[in-house]
C-alpha positions, -999 to 999 in steps of 0.1 A, spaced: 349 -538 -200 381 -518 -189 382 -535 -161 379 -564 -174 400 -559 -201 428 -550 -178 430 -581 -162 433 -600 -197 466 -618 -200 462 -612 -240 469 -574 -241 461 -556 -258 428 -569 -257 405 -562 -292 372 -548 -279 345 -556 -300 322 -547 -274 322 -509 -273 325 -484 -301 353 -469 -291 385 -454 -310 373 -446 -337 378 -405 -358 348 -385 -371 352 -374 -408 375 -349 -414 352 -323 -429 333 -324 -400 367 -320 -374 377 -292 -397 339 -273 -392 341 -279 -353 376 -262 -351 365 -231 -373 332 -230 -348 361 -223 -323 367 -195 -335 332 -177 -335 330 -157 -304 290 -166 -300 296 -204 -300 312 -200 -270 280 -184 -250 249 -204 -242 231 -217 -274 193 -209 -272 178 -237 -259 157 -252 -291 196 -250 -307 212 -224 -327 196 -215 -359 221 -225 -386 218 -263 -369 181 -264 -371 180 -248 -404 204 -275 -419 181 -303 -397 148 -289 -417 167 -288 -450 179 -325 -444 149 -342 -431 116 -320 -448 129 -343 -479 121 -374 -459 88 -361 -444 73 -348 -475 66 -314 -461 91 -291 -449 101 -289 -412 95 -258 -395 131 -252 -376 120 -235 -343 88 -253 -339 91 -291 -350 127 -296 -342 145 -294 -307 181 -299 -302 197 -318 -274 225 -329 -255 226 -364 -273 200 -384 -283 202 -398 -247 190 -359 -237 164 -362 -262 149 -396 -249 149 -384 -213 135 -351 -222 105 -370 -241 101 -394 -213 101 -365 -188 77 -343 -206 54 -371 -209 51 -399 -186 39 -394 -150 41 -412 -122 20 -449 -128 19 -444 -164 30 -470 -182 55 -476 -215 58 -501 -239 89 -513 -248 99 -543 -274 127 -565 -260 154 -570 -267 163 -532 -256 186 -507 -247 188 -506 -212 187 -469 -207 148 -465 -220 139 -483 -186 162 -461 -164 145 -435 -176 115 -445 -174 121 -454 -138 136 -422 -136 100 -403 -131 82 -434 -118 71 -445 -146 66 -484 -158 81 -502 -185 61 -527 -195 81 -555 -225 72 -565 -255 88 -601 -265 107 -596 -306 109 -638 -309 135 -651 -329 129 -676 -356 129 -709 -351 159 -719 -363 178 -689 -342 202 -718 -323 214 -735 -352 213 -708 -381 225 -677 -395 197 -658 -403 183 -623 -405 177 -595 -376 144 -589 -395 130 -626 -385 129 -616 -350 87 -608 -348 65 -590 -324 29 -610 -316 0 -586 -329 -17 -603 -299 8 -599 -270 9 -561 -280 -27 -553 -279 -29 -573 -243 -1 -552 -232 -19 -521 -234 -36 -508 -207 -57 -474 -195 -25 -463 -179 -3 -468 -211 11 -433 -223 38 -441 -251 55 -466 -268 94 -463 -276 106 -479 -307 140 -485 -319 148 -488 -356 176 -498 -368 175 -519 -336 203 -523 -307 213 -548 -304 197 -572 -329 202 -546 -360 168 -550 -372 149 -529 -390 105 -528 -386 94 -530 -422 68 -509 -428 37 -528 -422 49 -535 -388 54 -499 -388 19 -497 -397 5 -520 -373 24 -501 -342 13 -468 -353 -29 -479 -360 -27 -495 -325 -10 -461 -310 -29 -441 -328 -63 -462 -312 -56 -464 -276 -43 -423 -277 -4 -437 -268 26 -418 -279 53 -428 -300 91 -423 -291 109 -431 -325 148 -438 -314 165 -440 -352 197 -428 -342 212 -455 -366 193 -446 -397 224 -441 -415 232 -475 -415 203 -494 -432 213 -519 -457 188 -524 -480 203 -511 -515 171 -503 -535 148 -491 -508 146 -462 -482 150 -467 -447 110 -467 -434 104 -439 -409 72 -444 -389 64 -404 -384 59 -406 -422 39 -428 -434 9 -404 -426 -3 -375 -415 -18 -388 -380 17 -407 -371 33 -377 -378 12 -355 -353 15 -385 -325 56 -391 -330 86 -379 -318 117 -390 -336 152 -394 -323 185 -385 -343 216 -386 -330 251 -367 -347 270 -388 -329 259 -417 -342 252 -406 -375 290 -388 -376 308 -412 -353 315 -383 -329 295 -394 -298 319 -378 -273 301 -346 -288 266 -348 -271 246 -336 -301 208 -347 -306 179 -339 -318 141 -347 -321 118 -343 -349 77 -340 -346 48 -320 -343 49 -288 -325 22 -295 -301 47 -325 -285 81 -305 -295 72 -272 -271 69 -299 -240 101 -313 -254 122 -280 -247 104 -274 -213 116 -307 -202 153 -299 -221 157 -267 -199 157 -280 -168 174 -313 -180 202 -295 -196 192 -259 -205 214 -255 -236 238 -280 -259 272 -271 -266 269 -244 -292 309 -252 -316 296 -288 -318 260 -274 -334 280 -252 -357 303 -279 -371 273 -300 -369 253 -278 -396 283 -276 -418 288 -314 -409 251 -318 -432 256 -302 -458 285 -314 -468 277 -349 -462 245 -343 -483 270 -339 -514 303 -357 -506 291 -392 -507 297 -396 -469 263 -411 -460 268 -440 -485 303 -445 -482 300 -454 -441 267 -471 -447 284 -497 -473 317 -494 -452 300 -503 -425 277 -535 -443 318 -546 -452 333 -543 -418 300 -566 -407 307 -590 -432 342 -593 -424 336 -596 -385 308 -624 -395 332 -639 -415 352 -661 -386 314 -673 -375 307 -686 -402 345 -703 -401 334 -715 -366 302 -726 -380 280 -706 -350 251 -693 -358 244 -651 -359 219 -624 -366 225 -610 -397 220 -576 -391 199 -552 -414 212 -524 -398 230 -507 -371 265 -519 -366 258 -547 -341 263 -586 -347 244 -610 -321 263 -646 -318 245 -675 -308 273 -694 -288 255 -725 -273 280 -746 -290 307 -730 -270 319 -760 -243 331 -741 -209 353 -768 -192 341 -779 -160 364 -772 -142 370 -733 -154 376 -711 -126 355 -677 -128 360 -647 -105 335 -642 -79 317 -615 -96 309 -639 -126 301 -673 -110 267 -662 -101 255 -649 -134 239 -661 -165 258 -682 -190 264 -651 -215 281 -638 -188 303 -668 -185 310 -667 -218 320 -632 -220 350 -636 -199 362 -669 -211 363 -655 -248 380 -624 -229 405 -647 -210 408 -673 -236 409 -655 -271 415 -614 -256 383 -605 -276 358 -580 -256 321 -586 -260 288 -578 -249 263 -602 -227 227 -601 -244 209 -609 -217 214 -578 -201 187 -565 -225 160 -587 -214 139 -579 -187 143 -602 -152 114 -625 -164 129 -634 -199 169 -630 -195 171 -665 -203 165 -659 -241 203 -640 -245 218 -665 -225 235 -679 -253 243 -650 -271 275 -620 -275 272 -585 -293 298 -577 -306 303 -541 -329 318 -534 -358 325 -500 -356 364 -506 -355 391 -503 -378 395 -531 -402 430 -543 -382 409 -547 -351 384 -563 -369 409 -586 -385 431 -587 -350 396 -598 -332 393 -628 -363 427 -642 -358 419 -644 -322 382 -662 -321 397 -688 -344 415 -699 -310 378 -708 -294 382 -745 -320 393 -764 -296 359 -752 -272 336 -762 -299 
């Protein structure tokens, strides 16, 4: 997108394709700058994580599980949630196995599965038929009962789900939680639980549904995935963590060893104060309905446009459908676009024509079904609201293509 972005004769260009620019609270910048100041952050952190982090971890989440979380044994600390997905996928997965994966996805869960020759193998999340002409909700894209159990194979080993999902921003209710978990829990397949965008659920009256709890036996075959960078807005501080039974945690840190040994110990400090404050200052629900707002500003000029989007439940990701979107013919496209899909295409020419920054779909589609985010753009809304606003102004430029 830089690159991109440089080359834009509408500077400067408002990048609703990366979350980028953005400030952490200040409580939490305040707690990483006193963590300076302790001479033992500054060593190497034991590897599960310091204890005052997994301490605050247990007294966060043993609420959510219904049982309390034992620190050094059913929580590991890593060096992002990225750390923690590799270390999972490392620990587990040999090579031949395969994983299943629902699609649309992020792309990193196949490199890494790649990674340790390992398979992924997709699982289709089909839009609703009305998807091309429609606003409607992430949660009406649907996995086939039938397509998952025929995916499943003596050689598959886990499954990795994403909830709230990137980049649709849906959100598995909890029967389809249910149905995922009986099926893993049948054919002896793991469960990688990526929720690093639990924070931003937005349904008012009704908790965000966690697989690993729903019972006893999901618990004990689940690893979940949280991410303080995500939850904070401080990604640029490499701080994850998973959550699960020891018996898959221990292989966990063995993999995290050799993957990264230790994670920054200031940033684990800051991150346990980081907790417990937000536990009692209102943060949580202050970004989770700031963020619902700055989504329902950005959808705002679609609507104006009158093209179709995914409403997201969660996450702060917006999928456009822009099939009505009329490329002239004659539009001249550098060489490294011409060849590529028409998302693609219509990432620069919002770029070039409107200096708005977006994100092709397709590029989380496996080769054999790209074609079904041809049409669309993510775009974020983790911006300020005059980006948001500056980003508006400029879309209402693409009339004249429509």
């Amino acid at each position: 997108i830089s690159q991109c972005s440089a080359k834009c004769p509408i500077q400067p260009v408002a990048n609703l394709g990366e979350g980028l620019g953005y400030m952490p609270p200040d409580f939490l910048v305040d707690a990483h700058k006193e963590a300076l100041n302790v001479i033992q952050a500054h060593q190497y952190a034991p590897v599960n994580g310091l204890p005052e982090f997994t301490e605050a971890l247990s007294a966060t989440y043993s609420p959510l599980y219904g049982k309390r979380l034992e620190p050094s044994q059913e929580i590991s600390v890593h060096s992002g949630g990225t750390e923690a997905i590799l270390s999972m996928v490392t620990a587990f997965v040999e090579p031949g196995d395969e994983v299943l994966v629902f699609e649309p996805a992020f792309d990193l869960y196949e490199l890494h599965v790649n990674f340790v020759g390992g398979k992924v193998k997709y699982i289709p999340l089909h839009p609703p038929s009305n998807a091309s002409t429609e606003a409607h909700s992430a949660n009406d894209w649907t996995f086939d009962v039938g397509e998952l159990e025929r995916a499943i194979s003596p050689r598959t080993k886990m499954l990795i789900l994403n909830t709230p999902h990137n980049p649709l921003g849906k959100i598995f209710s909890t029967s389809e939680l249910y149905t995922i978990g009986s099926f893993c829990i049948q054919h002896n397949i793991l469960i990688l639980s990526d929720e690093v965008y639990e924070r931003l659920y937005f349904t008012p009256n009704s908790p965000f549904p966690r697989i690993a709890t729903l019972s006893p036996a999901f618990f004990r075959n689940t690893i979940t995935i949280g991410s303080v960078g995500k939850s904070f807005e401080a990604t640029g501080w490499r701080v994850g963590y998973a959550i699960g039974h020891a018996d898959l945690i221990r292989y966990m840190q063995a993999a995290h060893v050799v993957l990264a040994f230790a994670t920054a110990g200031p940033a684990q400090l800051a991150a346990a104060r980081g907790l417990k404050m937000a536990e009692g200052n209102g943060f949580w629900e202050e970004r989770r309905w700031g963020m619902k707002a700055k989504l329902e500003s950005l959808c705002e000029i679609f609507r104006e446009l009158e093209l179709p989007y995914v409403q997201p439940a969660g996450a702060h990701y917006v999928m456009l459908n822009a099939a009505k979107l009329r490329i002239p013919a004659d539009y001249i496209f550098p060489e490294k676009v011409k060849g590529k899909s028409r998302d693609w295409k219509l990432c620069w020419f919002v770029l070039q024509e409107a200096g708005v920054a977006t994100i092709p779909v397709s590029a989380s589609f496996s080769k054999p079904d790209t074609h079904v985010g041809d049409e669309y753009l993510r775009f974020v809304a983790c911006k300020s609201p005059a980006e948001i606003d500056l980003a508006k102004n400029r879309l209402r430029s693409l009339k004249k293509y429509l």
